[in-house]
C-alpha positions in Angstrom: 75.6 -14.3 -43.2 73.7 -16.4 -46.1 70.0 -17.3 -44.8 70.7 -20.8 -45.1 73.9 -20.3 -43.6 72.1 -19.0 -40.7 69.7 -21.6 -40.6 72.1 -24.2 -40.3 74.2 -22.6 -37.6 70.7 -22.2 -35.3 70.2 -25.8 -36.1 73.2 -27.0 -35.0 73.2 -24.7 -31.8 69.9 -26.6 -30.9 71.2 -30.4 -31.4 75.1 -29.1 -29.5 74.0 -26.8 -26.8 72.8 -26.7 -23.6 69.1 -26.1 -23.0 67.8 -24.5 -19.6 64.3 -24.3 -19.0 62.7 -21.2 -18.0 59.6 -19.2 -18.1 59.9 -16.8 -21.1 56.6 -16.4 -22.7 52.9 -16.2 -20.6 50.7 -18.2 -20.5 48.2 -18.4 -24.2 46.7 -18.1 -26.4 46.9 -14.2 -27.5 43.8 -13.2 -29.4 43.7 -10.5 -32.0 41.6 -9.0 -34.5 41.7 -9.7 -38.0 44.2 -6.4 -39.9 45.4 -5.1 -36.5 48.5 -5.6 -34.9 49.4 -7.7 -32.2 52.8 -7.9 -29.9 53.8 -11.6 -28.6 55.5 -10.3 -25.0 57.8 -11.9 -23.0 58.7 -12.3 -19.4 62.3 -11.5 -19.8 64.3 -8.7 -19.4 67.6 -7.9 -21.1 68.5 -11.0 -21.6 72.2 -12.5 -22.6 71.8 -13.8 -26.1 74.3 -14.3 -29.2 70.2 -15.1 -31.4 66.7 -14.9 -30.8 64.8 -16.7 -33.2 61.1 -16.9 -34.0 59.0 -19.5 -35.4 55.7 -20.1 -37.0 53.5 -23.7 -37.0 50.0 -23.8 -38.3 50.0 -27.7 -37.2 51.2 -29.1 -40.5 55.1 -26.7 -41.5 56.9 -24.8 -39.8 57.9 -21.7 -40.9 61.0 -19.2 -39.9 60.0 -16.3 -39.1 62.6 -13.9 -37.3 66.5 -14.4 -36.4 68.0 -11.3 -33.8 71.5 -11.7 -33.3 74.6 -9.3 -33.0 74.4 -8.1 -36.3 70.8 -7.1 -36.5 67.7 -8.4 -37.7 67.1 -11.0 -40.2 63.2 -11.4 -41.6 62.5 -14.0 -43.8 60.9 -12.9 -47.0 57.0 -13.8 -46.4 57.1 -11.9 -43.2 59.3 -8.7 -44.2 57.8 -5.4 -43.6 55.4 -7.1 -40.9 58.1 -8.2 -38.3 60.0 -7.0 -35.5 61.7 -8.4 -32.5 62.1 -6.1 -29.4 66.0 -6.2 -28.6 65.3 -5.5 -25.4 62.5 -8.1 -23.9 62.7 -10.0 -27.4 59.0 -10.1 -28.0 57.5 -10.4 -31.5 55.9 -7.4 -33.0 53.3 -8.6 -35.9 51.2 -6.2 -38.1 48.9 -6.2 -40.9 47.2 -10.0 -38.9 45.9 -12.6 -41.5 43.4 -15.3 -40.7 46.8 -17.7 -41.7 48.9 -15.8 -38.7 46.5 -18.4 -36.4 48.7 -20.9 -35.0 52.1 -22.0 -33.1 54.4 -19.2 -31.9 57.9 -20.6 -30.7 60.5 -18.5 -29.7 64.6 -19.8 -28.9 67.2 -17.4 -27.0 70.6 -18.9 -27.5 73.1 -17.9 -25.2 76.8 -16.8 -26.0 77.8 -20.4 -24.5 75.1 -22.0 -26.9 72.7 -22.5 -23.6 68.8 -22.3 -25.2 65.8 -21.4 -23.8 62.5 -22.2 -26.1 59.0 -21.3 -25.6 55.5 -21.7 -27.3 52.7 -19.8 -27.4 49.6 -19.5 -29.6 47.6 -16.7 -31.3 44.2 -16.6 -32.4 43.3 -14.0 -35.3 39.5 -13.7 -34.7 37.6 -12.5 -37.2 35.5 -9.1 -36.8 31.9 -9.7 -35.2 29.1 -8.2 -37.3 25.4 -8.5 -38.8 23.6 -10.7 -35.6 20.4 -10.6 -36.3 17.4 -13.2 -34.9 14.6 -14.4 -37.1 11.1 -16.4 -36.6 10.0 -19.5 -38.3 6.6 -17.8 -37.4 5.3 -14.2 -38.1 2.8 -14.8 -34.9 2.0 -17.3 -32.2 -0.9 -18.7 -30.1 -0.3 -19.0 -26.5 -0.2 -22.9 -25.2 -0.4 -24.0 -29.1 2.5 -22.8 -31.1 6.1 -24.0 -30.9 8.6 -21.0 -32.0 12.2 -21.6 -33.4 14.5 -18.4 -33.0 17.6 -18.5 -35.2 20.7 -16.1 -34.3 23.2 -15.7 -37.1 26.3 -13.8 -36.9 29.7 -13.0 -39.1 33.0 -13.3 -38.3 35.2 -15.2 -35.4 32.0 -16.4 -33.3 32.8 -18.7 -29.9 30.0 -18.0 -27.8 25.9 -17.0 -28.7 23.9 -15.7 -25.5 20.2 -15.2 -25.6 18.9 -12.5 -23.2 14.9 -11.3 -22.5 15.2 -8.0 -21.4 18.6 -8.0 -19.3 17.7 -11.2 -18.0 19.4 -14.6 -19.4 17.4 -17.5 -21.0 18.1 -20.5 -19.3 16.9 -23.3 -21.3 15.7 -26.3 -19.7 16.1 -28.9 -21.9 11.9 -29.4 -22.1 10.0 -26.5 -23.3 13.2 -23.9 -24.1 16.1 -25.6 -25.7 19.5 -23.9 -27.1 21.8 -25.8 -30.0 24.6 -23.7 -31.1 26.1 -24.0 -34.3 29.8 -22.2 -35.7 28.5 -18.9 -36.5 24.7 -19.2 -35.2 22.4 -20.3 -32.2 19.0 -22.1 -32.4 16.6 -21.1 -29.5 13.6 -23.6 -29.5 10.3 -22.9 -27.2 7.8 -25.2 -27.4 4.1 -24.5 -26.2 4.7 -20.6 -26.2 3.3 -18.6 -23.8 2.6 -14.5 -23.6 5.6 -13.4 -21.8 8.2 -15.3 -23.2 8.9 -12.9 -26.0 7.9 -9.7 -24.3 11.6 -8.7 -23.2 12.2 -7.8 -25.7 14.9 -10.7 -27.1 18.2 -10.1 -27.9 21.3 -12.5 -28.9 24.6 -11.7 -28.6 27.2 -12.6 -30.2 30.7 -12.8 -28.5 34.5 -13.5 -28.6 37.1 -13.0 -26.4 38.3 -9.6 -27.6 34.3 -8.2 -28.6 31.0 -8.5 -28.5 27.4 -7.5 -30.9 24.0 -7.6 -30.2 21.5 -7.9 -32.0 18.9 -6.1 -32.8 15.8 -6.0 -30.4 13.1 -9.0 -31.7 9.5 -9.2 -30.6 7.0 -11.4 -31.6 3.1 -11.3 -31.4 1.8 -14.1 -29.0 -2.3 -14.1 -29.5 -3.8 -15.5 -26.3 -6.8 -15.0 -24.2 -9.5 -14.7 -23.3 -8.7 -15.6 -19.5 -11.2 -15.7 -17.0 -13.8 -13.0 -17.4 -14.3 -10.9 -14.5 -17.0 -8.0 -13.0 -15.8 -5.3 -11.1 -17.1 -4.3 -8.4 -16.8 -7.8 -7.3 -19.4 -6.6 -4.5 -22.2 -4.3 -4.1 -25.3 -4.1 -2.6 -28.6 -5.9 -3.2 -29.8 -2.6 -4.1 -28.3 0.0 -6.9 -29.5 4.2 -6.0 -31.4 4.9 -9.2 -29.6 7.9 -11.3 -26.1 7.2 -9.8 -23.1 6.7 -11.3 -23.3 3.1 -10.8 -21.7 0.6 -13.3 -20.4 -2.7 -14.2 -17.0 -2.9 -16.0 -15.8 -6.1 -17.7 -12.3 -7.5 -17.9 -10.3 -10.1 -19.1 -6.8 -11.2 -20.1 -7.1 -11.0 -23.9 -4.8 -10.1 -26.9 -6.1 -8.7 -29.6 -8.6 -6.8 -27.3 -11.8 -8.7 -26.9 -14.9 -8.1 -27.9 -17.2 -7.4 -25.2 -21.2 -8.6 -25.1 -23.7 -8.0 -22.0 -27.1 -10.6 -21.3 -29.7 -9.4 -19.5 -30.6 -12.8 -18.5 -30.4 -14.6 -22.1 -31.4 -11.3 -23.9 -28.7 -9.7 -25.6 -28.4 -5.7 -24.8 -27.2 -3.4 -27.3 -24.4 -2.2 -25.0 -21.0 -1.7 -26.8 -17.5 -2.1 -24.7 -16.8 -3.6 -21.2 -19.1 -0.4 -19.3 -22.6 -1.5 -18.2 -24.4 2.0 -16.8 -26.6 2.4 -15.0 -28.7 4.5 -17.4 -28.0 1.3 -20.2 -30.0 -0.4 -17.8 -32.9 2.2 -17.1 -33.4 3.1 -20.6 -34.0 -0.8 -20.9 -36.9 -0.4 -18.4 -34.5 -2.8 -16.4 -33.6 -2.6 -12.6 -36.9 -2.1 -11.1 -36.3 -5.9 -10.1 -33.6 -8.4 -8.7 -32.2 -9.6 -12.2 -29.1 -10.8 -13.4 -26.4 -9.5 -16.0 -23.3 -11.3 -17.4 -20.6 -9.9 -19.6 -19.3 -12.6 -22.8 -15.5 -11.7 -24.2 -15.1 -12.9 -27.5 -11.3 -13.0 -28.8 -11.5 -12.7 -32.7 -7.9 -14.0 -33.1 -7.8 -17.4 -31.0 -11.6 -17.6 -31.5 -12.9 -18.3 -27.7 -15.6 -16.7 -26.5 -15.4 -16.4 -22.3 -18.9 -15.7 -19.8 -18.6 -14.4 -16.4 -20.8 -15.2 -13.8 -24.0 -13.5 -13.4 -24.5 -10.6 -11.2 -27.9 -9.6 -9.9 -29.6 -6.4 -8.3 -32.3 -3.9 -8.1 -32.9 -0.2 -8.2 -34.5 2.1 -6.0 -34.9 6.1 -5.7 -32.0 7.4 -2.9 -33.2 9.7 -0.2 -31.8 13.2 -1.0 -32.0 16.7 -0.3 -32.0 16.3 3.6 -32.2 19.9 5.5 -32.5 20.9 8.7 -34.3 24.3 9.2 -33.5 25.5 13.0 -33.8 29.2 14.8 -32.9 32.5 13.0 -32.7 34.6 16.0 -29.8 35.4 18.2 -29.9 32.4 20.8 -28.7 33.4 24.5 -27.6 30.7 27.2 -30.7 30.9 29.9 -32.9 33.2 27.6 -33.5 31.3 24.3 -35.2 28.0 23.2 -34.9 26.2 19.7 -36.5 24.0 17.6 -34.4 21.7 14.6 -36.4 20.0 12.3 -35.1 17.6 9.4 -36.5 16.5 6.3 -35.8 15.2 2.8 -36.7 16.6 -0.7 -37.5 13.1 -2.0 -36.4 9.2 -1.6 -38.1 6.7 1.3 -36.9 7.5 4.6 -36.8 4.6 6.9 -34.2 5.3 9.6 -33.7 8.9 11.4 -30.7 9.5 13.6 -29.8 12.5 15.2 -25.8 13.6 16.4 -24.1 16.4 18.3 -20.4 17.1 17.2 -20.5 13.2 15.8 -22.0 11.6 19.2 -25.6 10.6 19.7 -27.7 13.3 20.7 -29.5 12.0 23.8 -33.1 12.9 25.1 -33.5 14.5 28.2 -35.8 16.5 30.3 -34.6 19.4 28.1 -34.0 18.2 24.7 -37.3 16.6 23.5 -38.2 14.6 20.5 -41.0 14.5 18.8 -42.4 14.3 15.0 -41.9 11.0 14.9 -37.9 12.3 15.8 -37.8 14.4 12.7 -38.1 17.3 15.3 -36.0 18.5 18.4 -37.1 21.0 20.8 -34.3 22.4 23.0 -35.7 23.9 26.5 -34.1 27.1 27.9 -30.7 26.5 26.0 -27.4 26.5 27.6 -24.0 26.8 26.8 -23.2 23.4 26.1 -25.8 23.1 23.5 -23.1 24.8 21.4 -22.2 22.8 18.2 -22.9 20.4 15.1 -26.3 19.2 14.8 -26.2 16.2 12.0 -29.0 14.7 11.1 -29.1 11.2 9.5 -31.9 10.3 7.2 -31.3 6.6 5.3 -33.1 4.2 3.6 -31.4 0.3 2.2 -29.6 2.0 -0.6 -27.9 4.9 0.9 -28.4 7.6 3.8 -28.1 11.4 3.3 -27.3 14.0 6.0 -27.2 17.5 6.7 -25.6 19.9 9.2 -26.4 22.5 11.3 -24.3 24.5 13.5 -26.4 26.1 16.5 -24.7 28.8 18.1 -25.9 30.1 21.6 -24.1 33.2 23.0 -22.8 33.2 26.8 -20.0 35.3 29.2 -18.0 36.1 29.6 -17.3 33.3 32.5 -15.2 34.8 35.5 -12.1 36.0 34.0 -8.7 35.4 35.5 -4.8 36.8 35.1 -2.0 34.6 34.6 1.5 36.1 35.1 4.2 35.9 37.7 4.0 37.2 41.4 7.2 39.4 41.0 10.0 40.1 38.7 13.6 42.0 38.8 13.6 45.2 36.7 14.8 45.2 33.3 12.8 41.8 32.8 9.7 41.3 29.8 6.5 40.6 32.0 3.7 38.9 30.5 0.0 39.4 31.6 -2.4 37.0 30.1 -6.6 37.7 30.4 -8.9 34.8 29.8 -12.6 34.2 30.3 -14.9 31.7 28.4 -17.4 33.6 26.2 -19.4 33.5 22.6 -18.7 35.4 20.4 -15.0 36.0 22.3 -14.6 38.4 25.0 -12.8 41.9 24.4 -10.4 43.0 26.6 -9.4 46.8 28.2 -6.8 46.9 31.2 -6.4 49.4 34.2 -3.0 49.8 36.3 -4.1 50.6 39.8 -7.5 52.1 38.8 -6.0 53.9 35.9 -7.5 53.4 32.0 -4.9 51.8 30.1 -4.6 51.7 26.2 -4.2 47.6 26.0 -6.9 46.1 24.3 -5.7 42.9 23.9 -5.6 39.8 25.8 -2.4 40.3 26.5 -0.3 43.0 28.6 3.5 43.2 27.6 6.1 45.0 29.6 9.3 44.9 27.3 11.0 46.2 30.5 9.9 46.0 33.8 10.5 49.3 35.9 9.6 50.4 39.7 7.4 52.1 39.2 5.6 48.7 37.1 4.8 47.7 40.4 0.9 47.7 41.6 -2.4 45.9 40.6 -3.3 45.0 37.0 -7.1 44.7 36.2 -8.4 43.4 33.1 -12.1 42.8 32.1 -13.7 41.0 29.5 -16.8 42.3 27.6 -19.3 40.2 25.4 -21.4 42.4 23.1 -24.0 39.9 22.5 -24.8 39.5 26.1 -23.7 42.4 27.6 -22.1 41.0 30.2 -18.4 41.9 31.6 -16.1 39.8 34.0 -12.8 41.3 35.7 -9.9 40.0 37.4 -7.2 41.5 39.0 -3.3 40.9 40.1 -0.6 42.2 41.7 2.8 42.8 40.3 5.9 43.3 42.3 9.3 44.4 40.2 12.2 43.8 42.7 16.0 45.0 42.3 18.3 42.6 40.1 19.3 39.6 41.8 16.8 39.8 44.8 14.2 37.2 43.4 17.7 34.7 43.6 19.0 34.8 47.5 18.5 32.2 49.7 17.0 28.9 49.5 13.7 28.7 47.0 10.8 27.1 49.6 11.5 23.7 47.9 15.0 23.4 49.0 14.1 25.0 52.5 11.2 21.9 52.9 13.6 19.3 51.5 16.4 19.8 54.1 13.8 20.2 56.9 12.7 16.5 55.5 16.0 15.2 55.7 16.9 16.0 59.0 13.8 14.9 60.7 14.5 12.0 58.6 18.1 11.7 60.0 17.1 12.5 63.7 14.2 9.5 63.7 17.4 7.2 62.3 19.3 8.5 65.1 16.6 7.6 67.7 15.7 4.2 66.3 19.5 2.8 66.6 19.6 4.3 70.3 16.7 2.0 71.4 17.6 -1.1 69.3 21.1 -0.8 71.4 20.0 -0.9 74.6 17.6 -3.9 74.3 21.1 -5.5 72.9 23.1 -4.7 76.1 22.5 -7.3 79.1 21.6 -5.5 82.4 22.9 -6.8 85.3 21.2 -8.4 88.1 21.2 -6.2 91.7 21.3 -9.5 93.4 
């Protein structure tokens, strides 16, 4: 059929027939990329049609585009080799997209009985995103005093510009950040700058419903500071130990870094950097009075020039070198006395305190003082004098201390056996010898008067036999002292299952409890029932 025949016929179907509504295309628009293809769908399937026609509007013509009918496919000439229409659903295959494929999509089925069903839906052919990029009006900034205008530019279809620092949004608020977007580019204002308002670093991206670019990542320099200057340590004592490791550091908020100055009360001191020594200030003959030092930050950029407050001490010589010298000899408990005396190689000692195993060692009819305390004399030691002598030696600045460990032999102390009474044969016995003693005790068993070879503490039996049975004597031997202590005990090995029959004394003692304590029941309710029941008179 002629074109225009065909034309005519479609027109005439749409002014004579019958037209049903019904959902046939989704909801729009359809977005697509600029020189990539794009199918307009439908939401029918197999429908009954003698055409299906497709039409174009860009808002001024409209243009044929498509006709499907019985005996094939008819393109019209500006859209052959680009078009195809789905004989199936009907949808509108397009290829090759143009920026002038933007616009009004209409499609008509026309029944066999000339019923028609029309629909509209529009496309969008979005240009490629590309080339975001931000720039400065500035090349640098200075905190509280600059005002910075960020411009984001981008190619292509453009709908939407967000600005990010970091991963977090910028939100402006209408005062000191403010957003105007443009067609293809975004303005992001921010008055009075401050430092961390750029350090995110920036990004803008640029975005449309189908992609998305970001730009690259912007930072600009923000010059601010000094801040409040600052001494650390913020405390210290009136008085600084001379030849420490003592010093003053100086901060402050600043970019560029500062340029730090110290005063030794007006005077400026050669001292380059934020570290004040101590050895700055002793090769300045300084220290040997309460004077005070401040530190001036200088920012070369923004031009202020920041003092902290003063800070004021002296410096004196630390006690050091404490010792304590003490006995050399072997000390035994009841035999031996002992004399500890403490001292310091140089420094002013004003305060002496003496401690045993980190408790104050107290005086006592025994342990004596004297040498205006830098002495002890212990009198016939005993065991308990064992332990940590510190002594304490101080002065205002600091206080140094020393340690010395006495050590008095004694024991061995009584010894004793723990194990079990009796056991059933085949069972591990354990024996276990103790008895107090310095240096430690060493150990040598007998079974019933006969050497053993067990020179431990401990006496194993893997395996307990009849003939295990008897009396097991250990004894402990010091070899400082010379002392020895023994103990004995008796060990009974039984036949398996003997050491289970009958009741274990606990159980035996809690049933005799329980029936005495049933029986006294038993009693109680016998008297509190007669004084219940009347007796009746004789007379």
């Amino acid at each position: 059929m002629h074109l225009f025949a065909l034309k005519s016929f479609l027109l005439l179907l749409l002014f004579t027939g019958r037209c049903a509504p019904q959902d046939i295309l989704p909801v729009g628009p359809v977005n697509a990329i600029l020189g990539t293809n794009v199918t307009l769908t439908t939401l029918v399937d197999k429908p009954s049609y003698a055409f299906i026609t497709w039409n174009f509007s860009d808002g001024k013509e409209q243009d044929h585009i498509a006709t499907l009918g019985t005996a094939g496919l008819k393109v019209n000439a500006p859209y052959e080799g680009r078009v195809s229409i789905n004989a199936t659903s009907g949808a509108l295959s397009l290829s090759s997209l143009k920026v002038s494929d933007s616009g009004d999509y209409s499609i008509s089925i026309i029944a066999p009985d000339a019923t028609t069903n029309t629909a509209e839906i529009k496309l969008q052919v979005l240009e490629p995103i590309s080339d975001v990029l931000i720039k400065s009006d500035i090349s640098e900034a200075f905190e509280h005093n600059s005002t910075v205008v960020l411009n984001c530019s981008a190619k292509g279809s453009v709908l939407k510009f967000t600005w990010t620092s970091g991963s977090t949004p910028i939100v402006a608020d209408g005062k000191r950040l403010t957003l105007k977007d443009e067609e293809s580019s975004s303005m992001l204002t921010i008055t009075g700058i401050l430092r961390t308002d750029l350090v995110g670093p920036i990004y803008c991206t640029a975005a449309n419903p189908l992609e998305m670019e970001k730009s690259p990542a912007f930072n600009l320099t923000v010059y601010y500071g000094p801040d409040e200057v600052t001494i650390s340590p913020a405390k210290f004592p009136e008085y600084i130990r001379s030849k420490s490791d003592f010093n003053l550091t100086c901060s402050a908020q600043s970019y560029p870094a500062p340029q730090f100055f110290w005063y030794h009360k007006e005077d400026l001191m050669e001292v380059p950097g934020p570290i004040l020594t101590l050895s700055d200030i002793e090769a300045y003959g300084l220290g040997m009075e309460k004077d005070e030092y401040t530190c001036r930050v200088k920012n070369i950029k923004t031009g202020r020039m920041v003092s902290s407050a003063p800070v004021a001490f002296a410096v004196i010589e630390a006690v050091t070198g404490v010792n304590i010298t003490g006995p050399t000899e072997v000390l035994i408990a009841g035999n031996s006395t002992a004399n500890l005396t403490c001292q310091a190689a140089a420094g002013s000692v004003k305060t002496k305190t003496w401690l045993k195993d980190g408790k104050p060692l107290t005086a006592s009819p025994r342990v004596v003082y004297y040498n205006n305390m830098s002495s002890v004399f212990f009198n016939m030691l005993q065991k308990e004098d064992n332990g940590k002598y510190m002594c304490q030696l101080g002065n205002p600045i600091n206080t140094a201390e020393a340690v010395y460990t006495m050590v008095v032999n004694f024991g061995p102390e009584p010894a004793s056996v723990r194990a079990e009474d009796a056991v059933e044969v085949t069972e591990t016995v354990t024996l276990t010898c103790s008895a107090k003693s310095v240096p430690p005790s060493t150990y040598t068993w007998k079974f019933n008067s006969s050497e053993t070879k067990i020179k431990t503490a401990e006496y194993v039996i893997e395996k307990a036999m009849y003939k295990d049975t008897g009396t097991y004597t250990c004894m402990a031997y010091n070899n400082v002292t010379g002392k020895t202590s023994t103990a004995s005990h008796f060990l009974s090995v039984k036949e398996e299952g003997a050491l289970d029959e009958g009741l274990s004394d606990g159980a035996i003692a809690g049933i005799v409890i329980g029936v005495l304590v049933a029986l006294a029941a038993a009693i109680g309710l016998i008297f509190y029932c007669r004084q219940k029941v009347p007796v009746e008179s004789p007379y």
